[in-house]
N, C-alpha and C positions, 0 to 999 in steps of 0.2 A: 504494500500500500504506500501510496505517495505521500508524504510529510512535509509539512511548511519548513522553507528553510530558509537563511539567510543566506544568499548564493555568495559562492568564493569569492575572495579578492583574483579582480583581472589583473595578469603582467601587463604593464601600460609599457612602450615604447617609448613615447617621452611623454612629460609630464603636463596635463592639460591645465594643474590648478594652480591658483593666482600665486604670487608672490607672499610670502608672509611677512606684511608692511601692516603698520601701524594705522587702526581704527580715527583716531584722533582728528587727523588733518580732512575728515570728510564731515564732520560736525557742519559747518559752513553758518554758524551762528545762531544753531537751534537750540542754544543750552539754556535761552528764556522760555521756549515754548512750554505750557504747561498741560495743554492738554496732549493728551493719549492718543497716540495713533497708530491702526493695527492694519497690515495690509493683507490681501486673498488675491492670490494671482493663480490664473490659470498656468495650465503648463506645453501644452501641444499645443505652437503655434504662438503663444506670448513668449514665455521664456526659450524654447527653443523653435525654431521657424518648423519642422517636419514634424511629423506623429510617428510615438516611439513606437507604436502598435503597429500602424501602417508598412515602418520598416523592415519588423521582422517578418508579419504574415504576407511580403512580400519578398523578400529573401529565404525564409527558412518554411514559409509554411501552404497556404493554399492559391499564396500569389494574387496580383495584384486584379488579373480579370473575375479570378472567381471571389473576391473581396466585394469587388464593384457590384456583383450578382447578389451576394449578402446584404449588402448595403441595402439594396432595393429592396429587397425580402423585408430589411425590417421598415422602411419606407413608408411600405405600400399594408403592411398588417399583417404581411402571410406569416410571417414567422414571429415570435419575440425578440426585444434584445437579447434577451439571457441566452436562449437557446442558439442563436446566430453566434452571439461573441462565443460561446464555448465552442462552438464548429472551430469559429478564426484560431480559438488559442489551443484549442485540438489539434489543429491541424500543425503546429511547430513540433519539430523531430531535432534539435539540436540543444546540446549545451548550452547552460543559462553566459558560460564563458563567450564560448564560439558566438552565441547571438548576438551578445553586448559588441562585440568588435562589429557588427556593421553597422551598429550605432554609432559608436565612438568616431567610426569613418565617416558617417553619413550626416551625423547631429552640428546644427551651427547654431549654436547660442544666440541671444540678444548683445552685439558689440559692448554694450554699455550695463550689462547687469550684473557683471564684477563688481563695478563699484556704486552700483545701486543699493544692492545688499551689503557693503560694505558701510553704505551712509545709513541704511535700515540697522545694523549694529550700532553702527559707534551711537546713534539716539534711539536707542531702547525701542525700535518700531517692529512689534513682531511680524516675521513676513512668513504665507501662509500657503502651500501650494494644494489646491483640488482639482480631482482629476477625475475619471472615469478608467482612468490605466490602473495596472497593476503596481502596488507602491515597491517591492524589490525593486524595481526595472527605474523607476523613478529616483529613490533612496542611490541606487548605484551608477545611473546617469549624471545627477545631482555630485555623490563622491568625488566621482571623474573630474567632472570641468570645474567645480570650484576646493574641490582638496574638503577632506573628511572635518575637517574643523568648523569650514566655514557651513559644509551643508547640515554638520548639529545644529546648527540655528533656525533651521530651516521645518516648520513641522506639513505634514503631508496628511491627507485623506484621500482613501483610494479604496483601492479593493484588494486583497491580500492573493498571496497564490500557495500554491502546492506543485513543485519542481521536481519532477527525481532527476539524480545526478544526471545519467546519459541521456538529459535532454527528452528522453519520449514520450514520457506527458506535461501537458503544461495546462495547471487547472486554476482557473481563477475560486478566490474565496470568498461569494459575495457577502456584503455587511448584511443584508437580510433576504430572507428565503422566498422571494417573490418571481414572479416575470422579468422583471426587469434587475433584478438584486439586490434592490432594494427593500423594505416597505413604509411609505410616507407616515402612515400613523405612526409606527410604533418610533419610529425615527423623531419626530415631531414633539412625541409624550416622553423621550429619554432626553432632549435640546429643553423639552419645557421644565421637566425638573429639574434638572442641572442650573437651569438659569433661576428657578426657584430660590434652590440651596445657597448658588452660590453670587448671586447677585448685589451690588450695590450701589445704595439710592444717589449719591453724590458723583457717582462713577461715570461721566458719559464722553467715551472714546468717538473719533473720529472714525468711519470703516471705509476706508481704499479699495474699492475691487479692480482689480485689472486684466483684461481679455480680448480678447479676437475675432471669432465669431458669436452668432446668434446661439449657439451652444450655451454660451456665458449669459445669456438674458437675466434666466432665473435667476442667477446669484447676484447678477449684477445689478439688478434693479431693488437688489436688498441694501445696497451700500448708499453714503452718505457722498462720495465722489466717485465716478465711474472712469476709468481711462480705457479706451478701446484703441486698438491699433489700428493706423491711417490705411484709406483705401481699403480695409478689408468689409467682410459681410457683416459685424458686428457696426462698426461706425457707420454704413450705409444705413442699418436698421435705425441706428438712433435717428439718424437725418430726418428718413421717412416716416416715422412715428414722435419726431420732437419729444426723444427723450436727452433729458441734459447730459455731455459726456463732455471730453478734455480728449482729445485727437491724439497718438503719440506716435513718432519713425524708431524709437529706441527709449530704452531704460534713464538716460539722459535727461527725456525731455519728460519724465515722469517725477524725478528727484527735484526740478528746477519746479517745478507746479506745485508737488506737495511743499517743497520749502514755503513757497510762496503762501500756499494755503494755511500754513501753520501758522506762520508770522500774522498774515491775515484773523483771522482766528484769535492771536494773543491778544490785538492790537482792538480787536470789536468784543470781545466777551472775559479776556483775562486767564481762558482756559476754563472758564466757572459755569455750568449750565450747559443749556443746550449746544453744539458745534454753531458757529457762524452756517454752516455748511452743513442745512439737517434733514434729511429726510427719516419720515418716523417709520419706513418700512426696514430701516437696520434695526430697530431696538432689538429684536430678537439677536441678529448675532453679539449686538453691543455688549448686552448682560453679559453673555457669556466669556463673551471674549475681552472686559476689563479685567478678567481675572486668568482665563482660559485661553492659548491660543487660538484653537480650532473648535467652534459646535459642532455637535456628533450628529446632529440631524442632516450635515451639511450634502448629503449627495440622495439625497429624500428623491423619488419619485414616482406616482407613475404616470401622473400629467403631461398632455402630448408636450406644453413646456417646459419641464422638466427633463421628458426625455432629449430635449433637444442638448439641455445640458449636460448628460450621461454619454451621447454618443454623437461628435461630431458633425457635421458636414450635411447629415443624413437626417435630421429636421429642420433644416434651416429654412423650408417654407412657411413654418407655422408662425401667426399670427398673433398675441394675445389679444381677448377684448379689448374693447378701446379705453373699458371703464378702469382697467388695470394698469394701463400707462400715466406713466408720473408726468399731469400737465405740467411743465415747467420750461419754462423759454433754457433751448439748448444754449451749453455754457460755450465760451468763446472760444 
């Protein structure tokens, strides 16, 4: 029987992670800021530009046209997520080693998110990655390009797997025993009493989401500042549905906004009360996450949008009612 493992350390050729320099000189004058601010970044497509899923079950497993035939299966309703994605990750037949290498070959970071998360350390801003991948494959991508220290800062939600050594099964572990692997209630009633327990009244953070496509709706239309990558299907949505976002080319131009926004924020509220910058559809993660990195309800679904956030690319037609969009004049 196959067993959750923590997959081996890869030999790297040469070393992909950063430099070990000094946190300090990325501050850039945020040691008045007083409020709290936590960020949730997607990871296919934001943090690195390809899908880590994509790569292998087109390398190592059912390949790219019979992918494309799944895709539509779950699409169109003939099949479920759940039941499709196990085909995909069925179908890989190689070492968790041999696979990560045509990742490592294939995978390009965001230029500038070395030292994104470098300025997200040095000012205490927890940075938050959710996914619909497999968090080994993630945790060990992550290791790779920024070296094991810096991605301990780094917390993840995902779906667990089960590996046997030579590669021949590869079975995802989802967080709940549904269609889709999820289940929203009971995901919903373990986020609401956590935020019960652990919540507090004075406590109210800032929430960051950052994303790509229309995948990211769901989560992102929970946060208090939204950043979507330029030109992609995510910033088109906001466009066509005037929701407010902050447009970004790189991790860069995301640091220079939030500073902005922070100082912003000192300067109108003192860090005390509401953010400058509030939408009330974060409270839910806010509780949580003044104290908690990651809500556990955070990959809830089985709403057709929801699903879009679980699996890329492959709901990006769907719509939400109109009465669900945040009227608010889109930010500059």
């Amino acid at each position: 029987m196959p067993v959750a493992v923590t997959p081996p350390a890869v030999s790297v050729k040469e070393s992909l992670a950063i430099p070990r320099t000094s946190y300090l000189s990325t501050r850039s004058g945020m040691e008045s800021v007083k409020r709290k601010i936590i960020c949730f970044s997607d990871f296919d497509g934001t943090i690195f530009m390809q899908d880590t899923g994509h790569i292998l079950f087109d390398a190592h497993g059912c390949g790219s046209e019979r992918r494309e035939v799944l895709d539509e299966q779950i699409r169109t309703g003939e099949r479920s997520f759940r039941d499709v994605s196990e085909e995909m990750w069925g179908s890989l037949n190689v070492p968790f080693e041999d696979g990560f290498e045509v990742m490592k070959e294939t995978l390009d970071i965001d230029p500038d998110f070395h030292e994104f998360h470098k300025f997200c350390v040095a000012n205490h801003i927890p940075f938050n990655v959710i996914s619909a991948g497999l968090k080994p494959i993630l945790r060990k991508v992550l290791d790779t390009f920024l070296g094991e220290e810096a991605s301990a800062h780094i917390e993840i939600v995902a779906n667990d797997a089960e590996i046997k050594e030579d590669g021949s099964e590869w079975k995802p572990v989802w967080r709940h025993d549904t269609e889709l692997g999820h289940d929203k209630a009971l995901s919903i009633n373990e986020y609401r009493q956590t935020a019960k327990e652990e919540s507090v009244s004075d406590e109210i953070p800032l929430i960051v989401f950052i994303g790509d496509g229309v995948s990211d709706l769901p989560a992102a239309r929970e946060a208090d500042v939204l950043f979507a990558r330029k030109g992609l299907r995510l910033e088109e949505y906001c466009i066509e549905n005037k929701i407010p976002y902050i447009g970004f080319n790189t991790f860069a131009d995301i640091q220079v906004e939030v500073e902005k926004i922070a100082k912003e924020d000192q300067e109108k509220t003192g860090g005390v009360g509401k953010p400058a910058r509030f939408n009330p559809r974060a409270n839910l993660w806010r509780r949580v996450s003044s104290k908690q990195a990651v809500p556990r309800f955070v990959a809830a679904t089985p709403s057709k949008e929801e699903k879009m956030f679980l699996w890329p690319e492959t709901f990006s037609d769907y719509k939400p009612n109109a009465s669900d969009i945040i009227s608010e004049t889109i930010a500059a």
